[in-house]
N, C-alpha and C positions, 0 to 999 in steps of 0.2 A: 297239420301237415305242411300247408307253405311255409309256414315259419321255421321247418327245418331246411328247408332247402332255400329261400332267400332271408338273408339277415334281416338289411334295413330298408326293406321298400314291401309296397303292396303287392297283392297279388298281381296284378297288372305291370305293373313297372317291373319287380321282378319276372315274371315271361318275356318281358320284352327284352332285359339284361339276357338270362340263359339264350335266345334264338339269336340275339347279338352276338355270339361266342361262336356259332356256328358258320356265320360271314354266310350268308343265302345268299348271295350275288356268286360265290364264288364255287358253290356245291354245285354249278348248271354245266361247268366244264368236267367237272372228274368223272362222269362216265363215256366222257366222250372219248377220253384216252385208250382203253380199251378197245371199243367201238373201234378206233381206228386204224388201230394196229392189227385188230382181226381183220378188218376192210385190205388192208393193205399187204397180210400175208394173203389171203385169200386168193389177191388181184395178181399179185405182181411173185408169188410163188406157189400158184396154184393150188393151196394146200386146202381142204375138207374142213371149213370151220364146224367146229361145233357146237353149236348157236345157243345150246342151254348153258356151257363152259362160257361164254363171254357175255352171255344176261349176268349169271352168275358173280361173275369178275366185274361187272357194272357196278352192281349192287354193293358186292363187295371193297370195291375201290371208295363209294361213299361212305359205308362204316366206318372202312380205317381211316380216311381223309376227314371225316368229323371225330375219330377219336384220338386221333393225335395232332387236331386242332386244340381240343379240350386236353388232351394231356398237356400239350406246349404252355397252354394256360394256367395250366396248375403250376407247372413245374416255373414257369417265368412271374409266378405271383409278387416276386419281391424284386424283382427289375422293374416290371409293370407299377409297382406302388411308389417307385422314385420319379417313372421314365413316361409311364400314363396311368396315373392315380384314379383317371374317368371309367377304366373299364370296368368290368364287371367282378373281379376277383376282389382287387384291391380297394374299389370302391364301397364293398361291403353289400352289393347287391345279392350277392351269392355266395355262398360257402363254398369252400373250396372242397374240402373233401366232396361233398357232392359233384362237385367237376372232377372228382377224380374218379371217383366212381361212373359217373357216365361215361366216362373216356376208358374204363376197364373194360363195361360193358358194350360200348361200341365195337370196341377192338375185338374183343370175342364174337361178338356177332359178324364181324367182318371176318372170320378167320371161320367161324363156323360154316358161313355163306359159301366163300372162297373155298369150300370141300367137298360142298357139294358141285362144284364144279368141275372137278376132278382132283386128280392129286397135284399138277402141275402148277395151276390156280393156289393151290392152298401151299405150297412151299415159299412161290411166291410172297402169298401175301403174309406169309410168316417170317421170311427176311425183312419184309416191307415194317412190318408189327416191330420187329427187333429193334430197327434200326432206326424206327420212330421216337 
């Protein structure tokens, strides 16, 4: 099974390539967006958050924000192999279809998420999915 999913490295080295791809330094802001923008309609135009709609939209905002990290990656695999050969596509740590496929799945999960939030939420983040 690993060896469909990372080419040339161990099991170990490859997981450390895949959560590379993810950039975890930078997944600790994206639900904050949300977060604040409900804080900030709430405060300053009064308006009735509805606190499962913006858990929801949290959630959802990391799905699509790690699946079209992972899609950017797939799709920039032959930039990446002139412009940074180290990373994880081009380096051969990873198969790319399999980054393509978790960046499908992401993104469904993200869209899934974002519906059960209401409808508002998930139009959203299906503009967002698009135009990713």
């Amino acid at each position: 099974m690993c060896r469909l999913i990372f080419a040339n490295h161990s099991q170990s080295g490859g997981v450390k390539a895949l959560l590379s791809l993810f950039r975890p330094p930078n997944l600790l802001t994206v639900p904050g967006d949300p977060l604040v923008g409900a804080l900030l309609a709430t405060g300053t135009l009064g308006i009735t958050t509805p606190w499962t709609g913006v858990f929801a939209t949290m959630v959802a905002s990391l799905f699509l924000y790690t699946g079209g990290l992972l899609a950017n990656d797939f799709f920039d695999r032959h930039v990446d192999a002139r412009e940074r050969p180290n990373r994880p596509i081009p380096s051969g740590a990873i198969r790319p279809i399999i980054v393509l496929i978790l960046a499908l799945i992401l993104t469904g999960a993200g869209l899934l998420i974002a519906a059960k939030g209401g409808r508002a939420p998930f139009l959203i983040a299906g503009l967002l999915a698009l135009t990713a």
